[in-house]
C-alpha positions as MATLAB code, in Angstrom:
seq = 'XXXXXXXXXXXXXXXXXXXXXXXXXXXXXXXXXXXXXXXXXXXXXXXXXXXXXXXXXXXXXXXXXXXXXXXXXXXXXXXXXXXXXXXXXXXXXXXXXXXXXX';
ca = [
      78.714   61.369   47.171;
      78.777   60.060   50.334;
      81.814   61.720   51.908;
      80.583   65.138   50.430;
      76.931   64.674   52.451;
      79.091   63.820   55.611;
      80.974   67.062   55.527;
      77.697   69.108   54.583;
      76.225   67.751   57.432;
      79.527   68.471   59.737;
      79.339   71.756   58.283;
      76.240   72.784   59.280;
      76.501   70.880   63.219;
      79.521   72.936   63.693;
      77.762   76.231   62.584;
      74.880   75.490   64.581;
      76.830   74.838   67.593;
      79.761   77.340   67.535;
      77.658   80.431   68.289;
      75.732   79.158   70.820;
      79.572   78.296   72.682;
      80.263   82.437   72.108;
      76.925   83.236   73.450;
      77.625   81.500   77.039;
      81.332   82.487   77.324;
      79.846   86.088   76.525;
      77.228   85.687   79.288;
      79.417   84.257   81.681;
      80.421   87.654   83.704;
      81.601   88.257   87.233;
      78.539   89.882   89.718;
      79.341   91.042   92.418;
      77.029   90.745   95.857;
      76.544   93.725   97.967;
      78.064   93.016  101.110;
      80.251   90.068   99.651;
      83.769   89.838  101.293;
      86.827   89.236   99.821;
      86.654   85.799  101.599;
      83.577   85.203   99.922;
      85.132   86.186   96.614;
      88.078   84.068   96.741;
      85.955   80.896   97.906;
      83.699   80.944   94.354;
      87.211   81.101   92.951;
      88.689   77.642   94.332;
      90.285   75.690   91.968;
      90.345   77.941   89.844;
      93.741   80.656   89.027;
      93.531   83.705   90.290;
      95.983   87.295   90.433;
      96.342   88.872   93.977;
      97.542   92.108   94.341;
      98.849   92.835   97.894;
      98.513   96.083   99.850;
     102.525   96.231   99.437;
     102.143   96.349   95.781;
     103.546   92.949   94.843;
     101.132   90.768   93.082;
     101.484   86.952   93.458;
      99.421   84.488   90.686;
      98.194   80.659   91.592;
      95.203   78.598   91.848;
      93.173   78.704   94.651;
      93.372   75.522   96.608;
      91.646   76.464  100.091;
      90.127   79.935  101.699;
      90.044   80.164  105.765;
      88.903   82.433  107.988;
      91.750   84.500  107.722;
      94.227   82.931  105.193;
      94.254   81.751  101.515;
      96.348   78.661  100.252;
      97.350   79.365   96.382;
      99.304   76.521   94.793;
     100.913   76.603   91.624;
     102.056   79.567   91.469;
     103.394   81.728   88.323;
     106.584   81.677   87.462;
     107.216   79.359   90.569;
     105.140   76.012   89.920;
     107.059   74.130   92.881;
     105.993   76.388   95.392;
     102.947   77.226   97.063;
     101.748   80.403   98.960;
      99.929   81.079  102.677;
      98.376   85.006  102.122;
      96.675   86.844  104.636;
      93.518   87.799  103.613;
      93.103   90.907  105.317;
      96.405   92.310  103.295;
      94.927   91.695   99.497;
      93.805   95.009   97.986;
      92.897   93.445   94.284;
      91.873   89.994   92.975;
      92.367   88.917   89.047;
      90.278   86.478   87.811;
      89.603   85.005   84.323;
      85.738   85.269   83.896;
      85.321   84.603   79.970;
      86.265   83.291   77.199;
      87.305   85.462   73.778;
];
């Protein structure tokens, strides 16, 4: 009797709480500022992984470890874990970012 009451009551925590996770990961969408930079969209980004496509065409993948005035550090990156990666900023076209959950 005891152990069923337990997993009613797990149950219904779990059912309460579930949704409200998919509601946030739902609202949690990228906006872009007018007049943001692409410095200024790479700095909201650090620490976090990120996909840069290059005005050459390559694309390079890595986490964002520091944004300067004119460069970006990315560490970690795909496919190449023991390396890290000095990009101008000036030559990124795209940037890839995870912004939500399924």
């Amino acid at each position: 009797m005891k152990k069923s009451v337990l997993t009613v009551a797990a149950v219904i925590a779990l059912g309460t709480a579930l949704p409200a996770v998919g509601v946030r990961a739902e609202d949690a969408a990228f906006a872009l500022k007018a007049g943001a930079t692409m410095r200024e969209v790479l700095s909201e980004y650090t620490g976090k992984r990120v996909a840069l496509r290059l005005e050459s065409g390559d694309e390079i993948e890595g986490t964002v470890t520091m944004v300067g005035n004119s460069l970006l550090h990315l560490a970690k990156l795909s496919g190449k874990e023991f390396y890290d990666a000095v990009v101008s900023i000036d030559k990124i076209s795209a940037v890839r970012m995870r912004v939500r959950e399924r």
